[in-house]
N, C-alpha and C positions, 0 to 999 in steps of 0.2 A: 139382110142375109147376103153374105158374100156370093158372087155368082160369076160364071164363067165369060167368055168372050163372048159364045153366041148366044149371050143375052140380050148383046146390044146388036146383034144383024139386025139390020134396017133402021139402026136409030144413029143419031150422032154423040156419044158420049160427052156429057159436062163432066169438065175435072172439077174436083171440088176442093181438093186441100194436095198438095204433096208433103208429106212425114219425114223429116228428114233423122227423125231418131227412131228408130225400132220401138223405144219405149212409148213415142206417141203414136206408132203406127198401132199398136195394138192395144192403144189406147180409144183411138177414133174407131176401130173394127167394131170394139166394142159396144161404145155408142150408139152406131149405125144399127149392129146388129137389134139393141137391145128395142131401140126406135122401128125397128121392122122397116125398114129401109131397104131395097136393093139396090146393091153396090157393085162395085168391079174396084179389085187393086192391083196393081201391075209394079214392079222395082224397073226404073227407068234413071237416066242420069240429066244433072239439068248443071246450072252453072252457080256459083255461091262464090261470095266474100267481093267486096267492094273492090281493095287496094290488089292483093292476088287474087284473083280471079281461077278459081278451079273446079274443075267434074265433079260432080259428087252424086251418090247413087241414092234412093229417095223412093217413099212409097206413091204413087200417084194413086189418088183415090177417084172414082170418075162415078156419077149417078144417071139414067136414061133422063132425058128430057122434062119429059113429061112427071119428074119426083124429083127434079134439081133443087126447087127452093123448099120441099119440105127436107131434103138431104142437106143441104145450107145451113137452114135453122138447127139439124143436128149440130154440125158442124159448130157453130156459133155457141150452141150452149153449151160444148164439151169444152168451150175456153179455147179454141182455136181462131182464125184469121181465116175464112175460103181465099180461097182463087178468085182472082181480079186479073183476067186477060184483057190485050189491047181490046177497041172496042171502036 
């Protein structure tokens, strides 16, 4: 279920996927949602394309801690790539 910011007071949000098409944003919502998963999604800009390099605006999907890798394994079975931050 989609949920607001102060959901995550006190916790540190895991990003799990950013969407960079509308079509798969509300493609993965649904997933999550159907998975009973609580989520947070936010439109934030990130950077895209190798050679030009340019902004582009993106759904960032973020899970609480403590439900990251059952939100993952959503994430993975919907046919998506999660989020791999430096590490």
């Amino acid at each position: 279920m989609k949920r607001d910011a102060d959901f995550f007071d006190g916790a540190e949000p895991v990003l799990l996927y950013i969407a960079k098409t509308l079509k798969d944003a509300l493609r993965l919502e649904n997933a999550l949602t159907e998975a009973g998963i609580d989520f947070g999604v936010e439109a934030d800009d990130y950077r895209g394309g190798l050679i030009f390099s340019t902004v582009r605006t993106g759904a960032f999907f973020y899970a609480r801690p403590e439900t990251a890798d059952a939100a993952k394994a959503v994430v993975v079975n919907a046919g998506f790539k999660p989020f791999v931050g430096p590490e």
